[in-house]
C-alpha positions as CSV (number, residue, x, y, z in Angstrom):
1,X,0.0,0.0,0.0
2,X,1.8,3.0,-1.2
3,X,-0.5,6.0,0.6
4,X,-0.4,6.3,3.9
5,X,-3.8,6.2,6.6
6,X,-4.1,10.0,8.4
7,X,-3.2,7.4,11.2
8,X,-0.5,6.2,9.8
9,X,0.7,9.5,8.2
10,X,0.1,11.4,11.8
11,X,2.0,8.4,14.0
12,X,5.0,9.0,10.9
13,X,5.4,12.5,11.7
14,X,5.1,11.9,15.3
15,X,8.3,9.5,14.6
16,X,9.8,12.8,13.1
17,X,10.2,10.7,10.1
18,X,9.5,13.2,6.5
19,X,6.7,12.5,4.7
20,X,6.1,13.6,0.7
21,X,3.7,13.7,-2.0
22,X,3.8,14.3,-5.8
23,X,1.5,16.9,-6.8
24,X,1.9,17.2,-10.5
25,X,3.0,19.4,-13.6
26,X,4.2,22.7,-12.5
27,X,5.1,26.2,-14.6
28,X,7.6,28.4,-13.7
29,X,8.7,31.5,-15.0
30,X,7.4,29.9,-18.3
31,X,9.5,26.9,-18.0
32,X,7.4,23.5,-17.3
33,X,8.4,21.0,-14.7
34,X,6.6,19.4,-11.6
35,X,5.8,20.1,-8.4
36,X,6.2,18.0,-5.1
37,X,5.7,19.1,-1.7
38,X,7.4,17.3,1.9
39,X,6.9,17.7,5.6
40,X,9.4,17.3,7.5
41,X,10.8,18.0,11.2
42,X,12.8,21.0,12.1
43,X,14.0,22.2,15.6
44,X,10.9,20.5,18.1
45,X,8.0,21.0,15.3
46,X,7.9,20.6,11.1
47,X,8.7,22.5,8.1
48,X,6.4,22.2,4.9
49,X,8.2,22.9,1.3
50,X,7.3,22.7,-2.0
51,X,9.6,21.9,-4.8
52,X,9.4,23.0,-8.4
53,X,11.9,21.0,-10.0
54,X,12.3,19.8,-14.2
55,X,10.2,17.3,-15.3
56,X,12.6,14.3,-16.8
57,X,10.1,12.5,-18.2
58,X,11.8,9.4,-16.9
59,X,9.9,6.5,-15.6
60,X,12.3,4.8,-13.9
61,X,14.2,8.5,-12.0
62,X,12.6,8.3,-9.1
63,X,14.4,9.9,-6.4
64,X,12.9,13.5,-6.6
65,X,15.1,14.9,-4.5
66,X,17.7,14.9,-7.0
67,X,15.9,16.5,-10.0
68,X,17.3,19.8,-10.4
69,X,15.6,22.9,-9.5
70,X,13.3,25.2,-12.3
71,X,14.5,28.4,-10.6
72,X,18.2,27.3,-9.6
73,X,18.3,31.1,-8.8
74,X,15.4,31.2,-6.4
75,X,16.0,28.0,-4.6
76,X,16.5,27.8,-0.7
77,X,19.3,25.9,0.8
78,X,20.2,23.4,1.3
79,X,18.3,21.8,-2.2
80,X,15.5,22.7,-4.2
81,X,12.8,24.0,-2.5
82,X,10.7,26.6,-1.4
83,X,10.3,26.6,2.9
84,X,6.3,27.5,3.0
85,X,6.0,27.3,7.2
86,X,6.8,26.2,10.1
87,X,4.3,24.6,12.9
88,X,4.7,22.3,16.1
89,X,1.9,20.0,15.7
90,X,1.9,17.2,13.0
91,X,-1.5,17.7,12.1
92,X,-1.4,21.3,11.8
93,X,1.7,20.7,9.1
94,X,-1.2,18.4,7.3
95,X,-3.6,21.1,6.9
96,X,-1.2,24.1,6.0
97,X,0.3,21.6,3.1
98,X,-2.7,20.7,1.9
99,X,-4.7,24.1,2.2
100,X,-1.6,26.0,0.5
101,X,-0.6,23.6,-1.9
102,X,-3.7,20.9,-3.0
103,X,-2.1,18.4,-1.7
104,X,-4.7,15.5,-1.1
105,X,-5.2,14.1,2.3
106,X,-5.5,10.7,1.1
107,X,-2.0,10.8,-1.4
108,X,0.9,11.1,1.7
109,X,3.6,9.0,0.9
110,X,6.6,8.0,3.0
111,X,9.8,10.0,2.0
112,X,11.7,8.7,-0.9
113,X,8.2,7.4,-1.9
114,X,6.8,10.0,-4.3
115,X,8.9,9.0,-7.2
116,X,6.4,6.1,-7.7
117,X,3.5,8.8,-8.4
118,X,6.2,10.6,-10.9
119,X,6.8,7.0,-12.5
120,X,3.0,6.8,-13.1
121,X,2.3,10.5,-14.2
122,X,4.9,9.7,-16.8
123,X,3.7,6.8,-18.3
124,X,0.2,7.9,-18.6
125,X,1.2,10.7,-20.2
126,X,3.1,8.5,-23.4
127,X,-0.1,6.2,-23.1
């Protein structure tokens, strides 16, 4: 099972353990890639990002972390991404990510896990 109960996702983030999800084609600046967004834990609570980073249109690159940056310029450090807040309670991270970003409360993945929905978004798109 690849998407994670809100039980499951809450008791993750409870671990301190990053949690991710694939959100889909993203512009930028006029330049098309996609979009992700992770929670993670930061100094006793969680930071939310979001990442704009090329589209590779490879099925089998998975590790999104990796994919480099739309705006290299306008990137935070360390790695792409854009830091969108900061909150102490796990389900409070939930709600800003998905309220600022559309992320879908049932589509939470672990970390390292949101490659999978990448993989899939690329091969519907040659089917």
């Amino acid at each position: 099972m690849r998407y994670l109960s809100r039980s499951v996702l809450l008791g993750t983030l409870q671990r301190r353990k990053e949690v991710e999800q694939f959100l889909g084609p993203a512009t930028l600046k006029g330049i098309e890639g996609i979009r992700w967004v992770s929670i993670w834990p930061w100094q006793g609570g969680y930071n939310l990002s979001v990442h704009d980073v090329q589209d590779l249109d490879d099925e089998d690159s998975r590790d999104l972390s990796v994919f480099p940056p739309l705006d290299p310029e306008g990137e935070d450090d360390p790695g792409p991404g854009h830091v969108i807040g900061h909150v102490q309670d796990p389900a409070d991270a939930l709600e800003l990510a998905e309220r600022t970003t559309g992320a879908s409360p049932h589509r939470w993945v672990n970390h390292g896990v949101a490659g999978e929905d990448y993989a899939d978004f690329v091969r519907a798109r040659r089917t």
